[in-house]
C-alpha positions in Angstrom: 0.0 0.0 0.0 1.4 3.3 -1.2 2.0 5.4 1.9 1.2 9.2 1.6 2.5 12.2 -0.3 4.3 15.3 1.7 3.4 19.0 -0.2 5.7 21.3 1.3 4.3 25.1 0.5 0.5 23.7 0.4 -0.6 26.9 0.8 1.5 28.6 -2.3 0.3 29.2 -5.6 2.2 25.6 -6.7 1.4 23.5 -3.6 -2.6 24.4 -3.9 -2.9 23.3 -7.1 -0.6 20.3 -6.3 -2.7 19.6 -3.7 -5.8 19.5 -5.7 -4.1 17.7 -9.0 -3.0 14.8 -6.5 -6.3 14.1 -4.5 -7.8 14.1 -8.0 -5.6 11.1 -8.6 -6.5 9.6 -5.2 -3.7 10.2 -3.2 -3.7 10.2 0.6 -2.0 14.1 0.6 -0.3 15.6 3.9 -0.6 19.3 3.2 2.4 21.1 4.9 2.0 24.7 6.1 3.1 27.0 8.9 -0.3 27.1 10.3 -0.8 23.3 9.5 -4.2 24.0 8.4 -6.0 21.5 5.9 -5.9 22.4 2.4 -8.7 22.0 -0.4 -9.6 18.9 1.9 -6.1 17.3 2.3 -4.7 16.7 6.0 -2.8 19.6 7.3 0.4 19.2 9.6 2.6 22.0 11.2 5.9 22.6 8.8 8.5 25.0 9.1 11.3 24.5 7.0 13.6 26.5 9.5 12.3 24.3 12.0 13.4 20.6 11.8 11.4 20.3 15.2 8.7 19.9 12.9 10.2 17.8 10.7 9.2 14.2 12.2 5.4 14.5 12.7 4.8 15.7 9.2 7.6 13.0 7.4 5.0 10.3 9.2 3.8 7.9 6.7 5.2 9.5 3.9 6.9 7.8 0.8 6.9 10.6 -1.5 7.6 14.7 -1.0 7.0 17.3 -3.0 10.1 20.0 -1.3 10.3 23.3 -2.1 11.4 26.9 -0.6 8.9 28.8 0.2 8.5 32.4 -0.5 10.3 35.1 1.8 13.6 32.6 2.8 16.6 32.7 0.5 18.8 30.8 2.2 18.6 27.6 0.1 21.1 25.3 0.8 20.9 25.9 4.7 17.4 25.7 4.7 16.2 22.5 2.0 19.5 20.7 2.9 18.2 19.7 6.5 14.8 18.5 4.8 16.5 16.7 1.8 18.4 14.7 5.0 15.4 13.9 6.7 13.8 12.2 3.2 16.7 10.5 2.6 16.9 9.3 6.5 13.1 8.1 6.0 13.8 6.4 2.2 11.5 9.2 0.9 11.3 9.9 -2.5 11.9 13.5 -3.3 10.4 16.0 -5.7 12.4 18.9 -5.9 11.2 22.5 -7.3 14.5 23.8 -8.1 15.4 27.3 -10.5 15.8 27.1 -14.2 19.5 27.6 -15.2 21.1 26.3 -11.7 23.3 23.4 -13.5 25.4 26.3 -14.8 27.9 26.5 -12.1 28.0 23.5 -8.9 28.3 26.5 -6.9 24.9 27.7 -6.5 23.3 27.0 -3.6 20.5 25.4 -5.7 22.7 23.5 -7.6 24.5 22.2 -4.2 20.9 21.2 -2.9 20.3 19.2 -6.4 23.9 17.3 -6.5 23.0 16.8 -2.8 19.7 15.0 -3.6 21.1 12.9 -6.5 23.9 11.5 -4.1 20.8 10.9 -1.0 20.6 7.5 -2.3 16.7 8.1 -2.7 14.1 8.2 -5.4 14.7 11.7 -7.1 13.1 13.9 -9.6 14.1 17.9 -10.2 11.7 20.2 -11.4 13.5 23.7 -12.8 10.8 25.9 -13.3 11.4 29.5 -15.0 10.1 32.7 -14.1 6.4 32.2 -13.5 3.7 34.2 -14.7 1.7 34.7 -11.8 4.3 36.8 -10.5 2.1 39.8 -12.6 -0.2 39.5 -9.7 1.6 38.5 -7.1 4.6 40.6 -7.1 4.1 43.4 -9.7 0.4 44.1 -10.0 0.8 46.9 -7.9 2.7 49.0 -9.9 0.3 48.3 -12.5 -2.3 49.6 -10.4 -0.6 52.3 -8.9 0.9 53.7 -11.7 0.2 51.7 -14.9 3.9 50.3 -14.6 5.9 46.9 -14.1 9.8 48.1 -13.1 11.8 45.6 -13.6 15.1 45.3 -13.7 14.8 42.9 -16.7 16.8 45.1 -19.3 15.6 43.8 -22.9 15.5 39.9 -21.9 13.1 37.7 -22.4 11.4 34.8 -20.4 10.0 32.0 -21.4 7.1 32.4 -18.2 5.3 29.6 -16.5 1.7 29.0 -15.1 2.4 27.8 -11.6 -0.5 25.3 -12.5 2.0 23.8 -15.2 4.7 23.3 -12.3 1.8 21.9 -10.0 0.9 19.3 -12.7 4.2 18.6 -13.7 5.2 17.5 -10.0 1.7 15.4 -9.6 2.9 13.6 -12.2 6.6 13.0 -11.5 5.2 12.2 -7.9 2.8 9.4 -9.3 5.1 7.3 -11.6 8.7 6.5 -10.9 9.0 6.8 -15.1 10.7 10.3 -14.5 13.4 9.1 -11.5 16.4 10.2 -11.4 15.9 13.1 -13.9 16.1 17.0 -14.0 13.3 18.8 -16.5 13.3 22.5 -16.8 10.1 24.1 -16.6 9.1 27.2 -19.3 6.2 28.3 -21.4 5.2 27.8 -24.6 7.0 30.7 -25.8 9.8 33.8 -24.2 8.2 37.4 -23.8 9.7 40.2 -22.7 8.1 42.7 -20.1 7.0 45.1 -22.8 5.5 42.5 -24.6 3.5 40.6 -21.6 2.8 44.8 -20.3 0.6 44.8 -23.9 -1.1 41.4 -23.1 -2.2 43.3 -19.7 -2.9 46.2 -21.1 -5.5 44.9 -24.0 -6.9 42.8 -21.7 -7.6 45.0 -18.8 -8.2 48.5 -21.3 -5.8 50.2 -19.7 -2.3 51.7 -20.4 0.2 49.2 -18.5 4.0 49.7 -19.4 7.1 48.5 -18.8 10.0 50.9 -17.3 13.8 49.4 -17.0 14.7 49.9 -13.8 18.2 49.5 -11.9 18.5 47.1 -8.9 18.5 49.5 -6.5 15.1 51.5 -7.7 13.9 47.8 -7.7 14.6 47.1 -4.3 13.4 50.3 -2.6 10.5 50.1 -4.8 9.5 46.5 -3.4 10.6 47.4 0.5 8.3 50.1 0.1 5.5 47.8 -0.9 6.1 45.6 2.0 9.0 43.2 0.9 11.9 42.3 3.6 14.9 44.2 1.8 17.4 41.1 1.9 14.4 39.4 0.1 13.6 42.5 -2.6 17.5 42.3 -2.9 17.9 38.8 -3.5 14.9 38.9 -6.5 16.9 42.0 -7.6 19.9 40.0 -8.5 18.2 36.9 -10.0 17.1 39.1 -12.7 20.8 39.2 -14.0 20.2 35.7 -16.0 16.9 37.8 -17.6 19.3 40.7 -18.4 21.4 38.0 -20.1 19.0 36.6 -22.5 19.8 33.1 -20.0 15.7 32.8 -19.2 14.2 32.8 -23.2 15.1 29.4 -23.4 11.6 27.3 -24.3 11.7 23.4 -23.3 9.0 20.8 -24.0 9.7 19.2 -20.8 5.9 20.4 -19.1 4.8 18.3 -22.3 6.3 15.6 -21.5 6.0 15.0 -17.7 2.1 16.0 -18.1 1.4 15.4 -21.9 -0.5 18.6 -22.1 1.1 21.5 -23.7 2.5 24.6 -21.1 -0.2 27.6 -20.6 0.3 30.8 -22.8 1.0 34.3 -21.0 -1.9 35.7 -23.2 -4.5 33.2 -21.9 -3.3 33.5 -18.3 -4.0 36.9 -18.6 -7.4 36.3 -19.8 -8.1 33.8 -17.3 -7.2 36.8 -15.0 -8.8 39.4 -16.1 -10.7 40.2 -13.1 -7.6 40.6 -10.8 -5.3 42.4 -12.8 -8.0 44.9 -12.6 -9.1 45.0 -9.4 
C-alpha cells in the first residue's frame, strides 16, 4: 500500500494546485504549512522548514515529498539541505522544485541542494521551473495599479514564463510514476516574452495603459521594500534578474509536455483567465 505524499508550501500558488491535481488522482495528501491547516480537503500538519522540530510529525507515513522553498527565505542550501536529509533518512522519494539555469555553475546553492539529492541514495526527480507568470499578480500588480507600470530590472530579456499550475501538474505527475526518477526537466512556457511585450497582453486585456520601465536594482529594491517586501528578500529577487538581463531565461523546453502530456499555458491566456484581478 502506497503510503502518503508530503506538499511542502501547500498553501502557495504551486502547492494548492498540487494539492488539488493529486487528490484528484486519489492520493492520501499531507498538506504542509506554517499554520498546519488542511488544504482543499487534504490533512494539514505543522511545517516550518527553518524548523526541523517539525520535521518528524509531518515526514509520518510519507513515501513521496514534494520540497520546495517557500516564499520570503533565500537561504537555500541551509534551509532545504536539512529537509532533503530527513527524506533521505526516511527512504523518501523527493520531488524537488528547483530554479531554471542552476546546472550552470555547482556553486549555486540550488545547484549544491540538487547534487546533494542525487547523491541521497533516494528516489529523485528535479523540477526547474522559470520565471512564473503569476508573479504579474503576485509581485508586480501593484505597480500596475498604482501607476500603470511593471519596473523591472529585466533590461531587454526575455522569459519564457510559466503558469504555476504547469509546475503543480508537472510535480503530480513525476510524484505518481517512478518513469521520470532520477531526472532533471526544466520548466518554461510555450514561448519567451519580454516585459513590454507581456505589459501589452495586460494592457488589452484590462483597457488600460500598463507599461514596462527598465529599472536599476537599487530603484527595484526600494520600490518592493516600500511595498512591504523584507529588503534582503527585494534584494535577492533584484539579483536573479541578472540571467533575464542576459537573455539566459528565453530558453523554451517541452519538458511540461512531456511529464504532463498537455502542452504549457500561454502568457496571453493567463492573462485572460485573469482578467478580473489584474483589474481589481
Amino acid at each position: 500500500m502506497a503510503g502518503k505524499i508530503l506538499v511542502l508550501g501547500a498553501t502557495g500558488n504551486v502547492g494548492r494546485p498540487l494539492v488539488k491535481a493529486l487528490l484528484a488522482r486519489g492520493e492520501a495528501v499531507k498538506a504542509a504549512s506554517r499554520s498546519g491547516k488542511p488544504v482543499e480537503g487534504a490533512e494539514g500538519v505543522v511545517f516550518d522548514v527553518a524548523d526541523p522540530l517539525t520535521f518528524p510529525s509531518a515526514f509520518e507515513d510519507v513515501d513521496r515529498a514534494f520540497v520546495m522553498l517557500p516564499g520570503g527565505y533565500t537561504e537555500a542550501k541551509a534551509l532545504l539541505s536539512p529537509v532533503i536529509e530527513a527524506a533521505a533518512t526516511r527512504g523518501v522519494k523527493v520531488v524537488l522544485q528547483s530554479v531554471l539555469g542552476v546546472d550552470a555553475d555547482d556553486s549555486i546553492p540550488y545547484r549544491q541542494v540538487e547534487i546533494a539529492l542525487e547523491r541521497s541514495g533516494v528516489r529523485w526527480v528535479v523540477l526547474r521551473p522559470n520565471w512564473f507568470t503569476d508573479n504579474f499578480i503576485n509581485y508586480w500588480k501593484p505597480g500596475i495599479d498604482a501607476a500603470g507600470v511593471i519596473a523591472v530590472p529585466a533590461g531587454e530579456g526575455k522569459s519564457s514564463f510559466i503558469d504555476t499550475r504547469d509546475i503543480a501538474d508537472s510535480a503530480a505527475a513525476a510524484l505518481t510514476t517512478d518513469r521520470f526518477d532520477g531526472k532533471a526537466f526544466n520548466l518554461t512556457g510555450p514561448e519567451a516574452l519580454g516585459y513590454a511585450e507581456a505589459a501589452a497582453l495586460i494592457s488589452e486585456a484590462i483597457g488600460k495603459p500598463v507599461a514596462y520601465q527598465a529599472v536599476d536594482d537599487d530603484t527595484f529594491v526600494s520600490t518592493l521594500v516600500g511595498a512591504g517586501v523584507p529588503e534582503v528578500y527585494a534584494r535577492f529577487l533584484a539579483s536573479i534578474f541578472y540571467p533575464v538581463r542576459e537573455g539566459w531565461t528565453a530558453v523554451v523546453t517541452d519538458d511540461v509536455q512531456r511529464l504532463t502530456g498537455h502542452p504549457a499555458r500561454r502568457v496571453d491566456a493567463w492573462v485572460k483567465e485573469n482578467v478580473a484581478i489584474l483589474k481589481g
